[in-house]
DRENPA-3360 file (N, C-alpha, C; in nm, 2 decimals, always signed):
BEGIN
1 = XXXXXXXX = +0.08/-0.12/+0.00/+0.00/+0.00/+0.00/+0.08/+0.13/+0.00 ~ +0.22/+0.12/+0.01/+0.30/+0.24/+0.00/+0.29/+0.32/-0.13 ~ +0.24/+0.26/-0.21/+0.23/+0.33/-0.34/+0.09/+0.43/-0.31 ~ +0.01/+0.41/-0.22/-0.11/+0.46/-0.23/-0.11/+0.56/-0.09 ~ -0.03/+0.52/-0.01/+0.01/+0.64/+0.13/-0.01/+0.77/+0.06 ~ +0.09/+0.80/+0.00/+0.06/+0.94/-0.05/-0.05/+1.04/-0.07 ~ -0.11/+0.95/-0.17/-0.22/+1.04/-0.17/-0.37/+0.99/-0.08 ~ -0.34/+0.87/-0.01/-0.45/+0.93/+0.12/-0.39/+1.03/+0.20;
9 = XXXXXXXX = -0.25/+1.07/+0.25/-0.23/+1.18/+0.30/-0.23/+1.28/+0.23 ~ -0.22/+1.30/+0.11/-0.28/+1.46/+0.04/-0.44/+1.50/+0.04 ~ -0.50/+1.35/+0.01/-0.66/+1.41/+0.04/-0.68/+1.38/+0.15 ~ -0.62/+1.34/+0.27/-0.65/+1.40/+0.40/-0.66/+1.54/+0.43 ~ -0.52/+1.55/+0.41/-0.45/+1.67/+0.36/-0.54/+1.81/+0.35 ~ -0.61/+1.76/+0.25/-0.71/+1.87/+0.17/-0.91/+1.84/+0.21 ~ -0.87/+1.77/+0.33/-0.98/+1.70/+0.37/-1.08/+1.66/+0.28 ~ -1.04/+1.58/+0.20/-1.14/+1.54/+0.09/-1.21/+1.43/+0.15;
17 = XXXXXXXX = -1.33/+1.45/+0.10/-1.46/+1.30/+0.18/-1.45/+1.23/+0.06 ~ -1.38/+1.11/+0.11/-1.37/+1.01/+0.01/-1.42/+0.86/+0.06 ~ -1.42/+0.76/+0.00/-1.47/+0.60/+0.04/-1.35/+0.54/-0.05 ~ -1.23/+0.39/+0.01/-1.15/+0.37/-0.09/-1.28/+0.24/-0.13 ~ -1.27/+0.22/-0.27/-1.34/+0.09/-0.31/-1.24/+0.02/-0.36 ~ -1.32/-0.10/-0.46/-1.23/-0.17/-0.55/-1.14/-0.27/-0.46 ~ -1.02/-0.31/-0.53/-0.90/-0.40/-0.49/-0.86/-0.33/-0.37 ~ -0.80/-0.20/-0.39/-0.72/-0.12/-0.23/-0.82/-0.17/-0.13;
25 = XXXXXXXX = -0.97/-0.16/-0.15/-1.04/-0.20/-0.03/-1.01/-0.33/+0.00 ~ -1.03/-0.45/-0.09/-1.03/-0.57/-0.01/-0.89/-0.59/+0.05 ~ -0.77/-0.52/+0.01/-0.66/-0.58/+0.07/-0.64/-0.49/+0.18 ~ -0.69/-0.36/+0.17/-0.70/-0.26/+0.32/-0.77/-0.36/+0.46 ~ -0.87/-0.48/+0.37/-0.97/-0.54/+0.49/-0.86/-0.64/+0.51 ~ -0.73/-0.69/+0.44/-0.66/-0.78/+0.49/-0.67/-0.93/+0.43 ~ -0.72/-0.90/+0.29/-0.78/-0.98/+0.19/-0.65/-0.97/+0.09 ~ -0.62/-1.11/+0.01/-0.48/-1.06/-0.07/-0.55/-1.07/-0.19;
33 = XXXXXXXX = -0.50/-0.99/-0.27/-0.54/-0.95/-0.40/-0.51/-0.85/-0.49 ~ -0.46/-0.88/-0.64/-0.35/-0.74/-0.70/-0.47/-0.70/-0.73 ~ -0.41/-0.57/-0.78/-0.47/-0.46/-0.81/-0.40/-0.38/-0.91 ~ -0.48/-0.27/-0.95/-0.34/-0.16/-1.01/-0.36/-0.02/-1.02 ~ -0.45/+0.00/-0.96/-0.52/+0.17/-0.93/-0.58/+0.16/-0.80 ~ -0.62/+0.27/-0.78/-0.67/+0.29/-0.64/-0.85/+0.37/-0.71 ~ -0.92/+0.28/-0.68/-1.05/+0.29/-0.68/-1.10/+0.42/-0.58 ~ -1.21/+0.50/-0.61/-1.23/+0.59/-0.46/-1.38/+0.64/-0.52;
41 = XXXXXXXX = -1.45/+0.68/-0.41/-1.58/+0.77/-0.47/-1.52/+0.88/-0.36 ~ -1.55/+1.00/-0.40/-1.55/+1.12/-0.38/-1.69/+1.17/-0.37 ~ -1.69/+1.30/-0.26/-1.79/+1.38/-0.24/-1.81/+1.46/-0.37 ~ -1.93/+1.43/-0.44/-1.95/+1.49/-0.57/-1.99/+1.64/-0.61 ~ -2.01/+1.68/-0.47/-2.07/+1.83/-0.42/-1.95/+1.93/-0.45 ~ -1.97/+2.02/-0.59/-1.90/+2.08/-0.66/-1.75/+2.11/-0.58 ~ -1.73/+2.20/-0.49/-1.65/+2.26/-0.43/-1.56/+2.13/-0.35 ~ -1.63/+2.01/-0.34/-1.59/+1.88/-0.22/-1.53/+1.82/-0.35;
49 = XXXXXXXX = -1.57/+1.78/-0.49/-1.49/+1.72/-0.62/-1.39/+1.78/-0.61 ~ -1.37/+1.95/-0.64/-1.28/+1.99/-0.65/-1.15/+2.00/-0.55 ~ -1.17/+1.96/-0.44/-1.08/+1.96/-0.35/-0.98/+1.84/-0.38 ~ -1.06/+1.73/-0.43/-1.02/+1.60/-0.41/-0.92/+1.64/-0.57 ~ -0.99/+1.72/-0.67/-0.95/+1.71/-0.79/-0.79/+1.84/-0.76 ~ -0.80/+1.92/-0.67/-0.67/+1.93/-0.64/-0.57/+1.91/-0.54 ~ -0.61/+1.81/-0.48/-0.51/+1.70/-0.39/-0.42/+1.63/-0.53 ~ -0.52/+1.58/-0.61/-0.44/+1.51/-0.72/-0.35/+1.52/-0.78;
57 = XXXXXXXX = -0.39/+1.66/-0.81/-0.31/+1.71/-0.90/-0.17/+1.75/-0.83 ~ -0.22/+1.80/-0.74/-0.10/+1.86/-0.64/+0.03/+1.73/-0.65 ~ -0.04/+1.64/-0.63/+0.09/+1.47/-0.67/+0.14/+1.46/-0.80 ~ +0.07/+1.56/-0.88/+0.14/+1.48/-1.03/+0.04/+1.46/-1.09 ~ -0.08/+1.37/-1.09/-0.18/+1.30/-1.11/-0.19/+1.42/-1.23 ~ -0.25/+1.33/-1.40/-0.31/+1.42/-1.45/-0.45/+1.33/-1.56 ~ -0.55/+1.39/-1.60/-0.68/+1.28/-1.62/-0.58/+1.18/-1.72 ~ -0.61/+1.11/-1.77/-0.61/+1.00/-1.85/-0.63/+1.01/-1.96;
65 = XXXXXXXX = -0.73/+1.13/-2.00/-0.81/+1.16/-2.13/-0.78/+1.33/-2.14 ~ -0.73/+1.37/-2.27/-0.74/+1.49/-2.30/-0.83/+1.63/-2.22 ~ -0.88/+1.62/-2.12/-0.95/+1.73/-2.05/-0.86/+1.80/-1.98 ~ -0.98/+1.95/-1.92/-0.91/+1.97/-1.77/-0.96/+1.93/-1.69 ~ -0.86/+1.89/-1.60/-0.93/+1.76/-1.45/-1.01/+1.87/-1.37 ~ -0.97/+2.00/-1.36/-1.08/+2.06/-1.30/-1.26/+2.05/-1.37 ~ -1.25/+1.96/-1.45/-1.43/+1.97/-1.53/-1.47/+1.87/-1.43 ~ -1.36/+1.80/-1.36/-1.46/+1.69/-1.28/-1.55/+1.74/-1.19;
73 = XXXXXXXX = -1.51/+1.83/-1.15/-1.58/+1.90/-1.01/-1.74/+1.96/-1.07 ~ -1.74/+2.00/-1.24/-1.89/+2.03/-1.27/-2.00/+1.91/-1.33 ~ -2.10/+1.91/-1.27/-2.18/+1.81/-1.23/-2.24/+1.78/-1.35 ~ -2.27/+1.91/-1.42/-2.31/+1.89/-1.60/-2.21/+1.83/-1.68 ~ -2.13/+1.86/-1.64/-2.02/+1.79/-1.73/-1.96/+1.68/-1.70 ~ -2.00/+1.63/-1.58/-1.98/+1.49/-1.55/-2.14/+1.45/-1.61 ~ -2.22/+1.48/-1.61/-2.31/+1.42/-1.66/-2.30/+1.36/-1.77 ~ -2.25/+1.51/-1.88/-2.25/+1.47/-2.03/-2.16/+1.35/-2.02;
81 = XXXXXXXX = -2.04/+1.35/-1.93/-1.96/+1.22/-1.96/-2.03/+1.13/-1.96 ~ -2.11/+1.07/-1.87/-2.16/+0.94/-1.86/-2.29/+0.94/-1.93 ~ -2.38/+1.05/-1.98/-2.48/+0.99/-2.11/-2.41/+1.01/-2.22 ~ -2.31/+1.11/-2.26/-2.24/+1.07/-2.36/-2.15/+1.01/-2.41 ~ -2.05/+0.96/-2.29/-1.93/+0.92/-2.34/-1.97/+0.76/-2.26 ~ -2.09/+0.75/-2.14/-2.08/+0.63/-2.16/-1.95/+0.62/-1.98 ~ -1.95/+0.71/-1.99/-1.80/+0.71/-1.87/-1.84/+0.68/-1.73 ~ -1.78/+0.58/-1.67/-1.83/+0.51/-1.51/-1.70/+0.54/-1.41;
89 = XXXXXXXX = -1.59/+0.62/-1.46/-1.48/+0.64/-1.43/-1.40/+0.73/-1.44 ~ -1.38/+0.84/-1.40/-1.26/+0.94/-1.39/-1.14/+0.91/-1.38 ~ -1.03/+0.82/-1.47/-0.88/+0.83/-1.44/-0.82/+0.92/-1.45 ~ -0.69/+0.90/-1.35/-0.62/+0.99/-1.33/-0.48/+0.92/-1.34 ~ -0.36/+0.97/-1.38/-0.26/+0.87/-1.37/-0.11/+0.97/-1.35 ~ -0.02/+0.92/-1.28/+0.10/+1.00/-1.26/+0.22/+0.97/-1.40 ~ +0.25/+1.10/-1.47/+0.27/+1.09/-1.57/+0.42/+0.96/-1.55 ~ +0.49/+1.00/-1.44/+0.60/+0.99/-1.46/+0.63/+0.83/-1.36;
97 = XXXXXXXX = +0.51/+0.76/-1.32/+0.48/+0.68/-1.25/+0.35/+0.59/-1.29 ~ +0.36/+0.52/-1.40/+0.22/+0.49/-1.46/+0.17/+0.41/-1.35 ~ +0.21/+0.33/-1.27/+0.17/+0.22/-1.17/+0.06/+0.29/-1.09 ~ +0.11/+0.46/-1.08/-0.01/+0.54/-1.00/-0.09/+0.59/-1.06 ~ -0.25/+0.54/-1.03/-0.34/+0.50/-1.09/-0.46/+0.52/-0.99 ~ -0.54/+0.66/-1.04/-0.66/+0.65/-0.96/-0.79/+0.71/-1.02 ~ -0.88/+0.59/-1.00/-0.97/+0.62/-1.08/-1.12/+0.68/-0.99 ~ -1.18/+0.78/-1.01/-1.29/+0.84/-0.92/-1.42/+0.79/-0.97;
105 = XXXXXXXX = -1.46/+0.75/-0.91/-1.61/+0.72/-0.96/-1.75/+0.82/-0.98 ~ -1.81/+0.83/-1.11/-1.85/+0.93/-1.15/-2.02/+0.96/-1.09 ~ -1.99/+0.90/-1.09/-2.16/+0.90/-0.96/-2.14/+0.81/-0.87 ~ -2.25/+0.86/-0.78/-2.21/+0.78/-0.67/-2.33/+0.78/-0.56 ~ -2.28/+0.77/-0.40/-2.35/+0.77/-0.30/-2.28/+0.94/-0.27 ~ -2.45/+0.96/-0.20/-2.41/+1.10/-0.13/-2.32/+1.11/-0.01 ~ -2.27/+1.23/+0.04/-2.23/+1.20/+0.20/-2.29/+1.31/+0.30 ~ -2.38/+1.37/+0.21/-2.47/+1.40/+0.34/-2.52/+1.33/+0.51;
113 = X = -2.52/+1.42/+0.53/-2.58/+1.42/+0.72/-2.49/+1.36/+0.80;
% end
């Protein structure tokens, strides 16, 4: 999990409300199993994406796909991704470190109350 330390301590950091899913979760439970990105849902609430979307970046992290990673944080435009492009996933990848690999989930559960 040292590959993935870092940036739970940047979005701590930046107190981002996150959930880890995916592989990192079952082996955080103590379950063995590869992986090769770090799965996460994020607070989707404009201002709460964007925090998480500049923790990221702050590491290196840049999207995966030709955008600016700041569009994650607008809710329309996460929209259009997923009725138009179809998109269940926001990657993100460290240019200079492809192994770091994090992909945000584009809808999700709220974290209200």
């Amino acid at each position: 999990m040292a590959l993935f330390e870092p940036i739970f301590e940047k979005l701590n950091e930046h107190r981002v409300r996150y959930v880890v899913v995916g592989g990192v979760a079952v082996v955080l439970h103590g379950h063995v199993r590869a992986t090769g990105d770090l799965d996460l849902v994020v607070d989707l609430a404009p201002d709460e994406a964007h925090k998480a979307i500049d923790a990221l970046v702050e590491l290196g992290l840049r999207p995966s796909v030709p955008v600016d990673a700041a569009d994650f944080a607008g809710r329309e435009v996460r929209r259009g991704w997923i009725e138009d492009k179809v998109m269940q996933v926001f990657s993100m990848q460290d240019p200079a470190d492809p192994l770091r690999r994090v992909e945000l989930i584009v809808e999700g559960v709220g974290f209200e109350g």
